[in-house]
N, C-alpha and C positions, 0 to 999 in steps of 0.2 A: 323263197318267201312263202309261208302258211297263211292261207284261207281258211274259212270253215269250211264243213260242207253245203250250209245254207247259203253263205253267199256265192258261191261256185251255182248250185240249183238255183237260185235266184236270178240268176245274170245268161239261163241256158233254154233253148227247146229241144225238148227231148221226142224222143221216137222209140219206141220200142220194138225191135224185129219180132215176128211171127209166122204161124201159120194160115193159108190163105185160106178165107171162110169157107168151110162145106168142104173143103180136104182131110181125108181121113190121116190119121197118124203115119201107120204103114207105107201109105202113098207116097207121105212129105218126107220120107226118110231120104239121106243123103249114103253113098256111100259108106263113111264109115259107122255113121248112126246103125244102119241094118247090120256093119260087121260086128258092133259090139251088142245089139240085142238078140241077135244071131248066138253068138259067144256064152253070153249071160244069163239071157231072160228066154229066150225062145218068141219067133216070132206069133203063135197063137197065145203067150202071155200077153202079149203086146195087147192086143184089146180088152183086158181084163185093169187095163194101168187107168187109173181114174185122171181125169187129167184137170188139174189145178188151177183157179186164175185166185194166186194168192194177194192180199195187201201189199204193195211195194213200200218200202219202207223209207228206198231210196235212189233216185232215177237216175241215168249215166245217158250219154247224148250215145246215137247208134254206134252197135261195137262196131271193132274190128275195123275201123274207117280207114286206121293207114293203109292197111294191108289192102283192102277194096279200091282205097286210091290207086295204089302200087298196081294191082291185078289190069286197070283200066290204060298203064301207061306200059306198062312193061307185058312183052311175050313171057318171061317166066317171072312168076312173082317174089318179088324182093322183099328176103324173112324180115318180118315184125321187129328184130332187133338191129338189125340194118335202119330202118326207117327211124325209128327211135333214138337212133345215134346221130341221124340228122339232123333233126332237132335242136336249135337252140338251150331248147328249155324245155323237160319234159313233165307234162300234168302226171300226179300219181297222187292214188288215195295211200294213206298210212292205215294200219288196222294190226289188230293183234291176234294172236294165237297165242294160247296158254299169255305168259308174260314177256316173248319178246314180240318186236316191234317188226310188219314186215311192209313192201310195198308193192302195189299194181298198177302199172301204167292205165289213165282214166279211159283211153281209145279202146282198152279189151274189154270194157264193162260195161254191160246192160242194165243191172237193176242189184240193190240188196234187198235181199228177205230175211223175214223170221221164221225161225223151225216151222220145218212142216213134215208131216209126215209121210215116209219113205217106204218102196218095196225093197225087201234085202235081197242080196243078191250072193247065195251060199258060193257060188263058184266065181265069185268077183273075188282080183286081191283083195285083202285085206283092208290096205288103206283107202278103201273104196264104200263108204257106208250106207248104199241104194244108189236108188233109182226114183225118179219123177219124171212125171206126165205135166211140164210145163208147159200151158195154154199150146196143147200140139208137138212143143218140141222135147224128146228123151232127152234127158238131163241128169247125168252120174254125179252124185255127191262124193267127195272129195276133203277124208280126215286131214286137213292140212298138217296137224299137230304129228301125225302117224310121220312124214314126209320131211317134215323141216324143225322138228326138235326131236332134241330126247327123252319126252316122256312115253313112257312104255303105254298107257292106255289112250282110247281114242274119245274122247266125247264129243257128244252131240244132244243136247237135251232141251229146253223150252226157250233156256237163258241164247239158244247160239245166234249166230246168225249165216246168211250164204250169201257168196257172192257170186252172182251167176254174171258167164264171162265167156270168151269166146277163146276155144282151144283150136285153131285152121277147121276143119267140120264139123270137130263136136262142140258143143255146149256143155261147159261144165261148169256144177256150181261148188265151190271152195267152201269148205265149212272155218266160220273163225270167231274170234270170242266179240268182238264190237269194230267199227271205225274209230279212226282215231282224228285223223285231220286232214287235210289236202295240202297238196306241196306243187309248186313250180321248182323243179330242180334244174341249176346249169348243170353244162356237161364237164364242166370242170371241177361236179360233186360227186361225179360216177365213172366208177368203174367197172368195165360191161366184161371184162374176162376176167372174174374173181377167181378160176379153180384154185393157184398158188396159196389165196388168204383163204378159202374156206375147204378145201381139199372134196371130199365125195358131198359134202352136204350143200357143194353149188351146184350137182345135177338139177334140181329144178330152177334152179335163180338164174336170170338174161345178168346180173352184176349187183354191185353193193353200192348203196349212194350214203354222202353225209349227210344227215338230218337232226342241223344245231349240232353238231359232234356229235350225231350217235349214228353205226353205222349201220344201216338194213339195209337188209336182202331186196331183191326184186325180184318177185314170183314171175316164172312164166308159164302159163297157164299151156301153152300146147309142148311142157316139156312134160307135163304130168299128163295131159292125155297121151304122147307116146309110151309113156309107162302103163299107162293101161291100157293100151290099145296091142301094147306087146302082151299082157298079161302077167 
């Protein structure tokens, strides 16, 4: 069943994670946050990074909650697609990239934004287009278009939007062309081990769901931070 995304924010209290007041950046860094600006940025750039408290355009209830649940019951924590496949019925935003249609389960999402502007980063992959100083927390922008189509160039320009989201440590924000709508999916509309139907272009996708017969991907946000976390 499709919602909007008004009524979904309507019917919600939302929380936003951050950093604690009077904590410097460097400070609040988490393991891999320091290895990828360690990697990338160098950490005396790191306080050169202006750090952002941009217009939210669109608020998500606290990420990452399965998995914090899971963290709280379980000695080793039970992956995000695991917990997801428990589920009755999984909440996910629809949104697009270039012209297909993709989807993110709502528990990985903090917030969407409008372009902002980004530090580059010459020695980050490619599919990687900056860096941001969100309200404290480093935050790797992420050409989804580069990752999960075939168009050879990458954009990002006034029109895009981001969707910042929780990859296990890091924070990453997903660059994509708009939202499209909110879904309640059964699990008898998903398929959570697509390699067979979509061959190498399901490395970042947890599976494919039917939506009204049309079938999309499912982004998982911390399959693309280990691609970049490998480099």
């Amino acid at each position: 069943m499709a919602i909007t995304p008004e009524e979904y924010f309507a019917s919600q209290s939302f929380c936003i994670p951050g950093v604690a007041p009077g904590a410097t950046v460097e400070a609040a860094l988490n393991e891999a946050e320091r290895a990828f600006i360690e990697k990338y940025l160098g950490l005396d750039a790191l306080n050169t990074l202006p750090s952002l408290t941009p217009e939210t355009q669109i608020d998500f209830e606290g990420s990452a909650s399965l998995a914090q649940e899971a963290e709280k019951r379980e000695a080793i924590p039970v992956p995000v697609k695991n917990l997801l496949q428990a589920q009755a019925h999984v909440q996910m935003v629809s949104f697009y990239v270039r012209s297909q249609l993709f989807l993110l389960p709502v528990a990985l999402i903090h917030e969407v934004l409008r372009h902002m502007p980004l530090v580059k980063l010459p020695l980050a992959p490619s599919f990687v287009a900056g860096v941001i100083n969100l309200r404290g927390r480093v935050t790797p922008l992420v050409h989804l278009d580069s990752l999960l189509t075939l168009e050879a160039g990458r954009r990002y320009g006034k029109n895009s939007f981001i969707v910042i989201c929780d990859a296990g440590q890091l924070q990453l924000g997903l660059i994509i062309d708009k939202v499209h709508s909110m879904y309640q999916v059964a699990q008898n509309k998903i398929i959570w081990n697509a390699e067979a139907q979509l061959g190498e272009s399901a490395e970042f996708l947890y599976g494919i769901a039917d939506i009204n017969e049309k079938i999309c991907g499912i982004v998982a946000p911390e399959l693309v931070a280990r691609k970049l976390q490998a480099g």
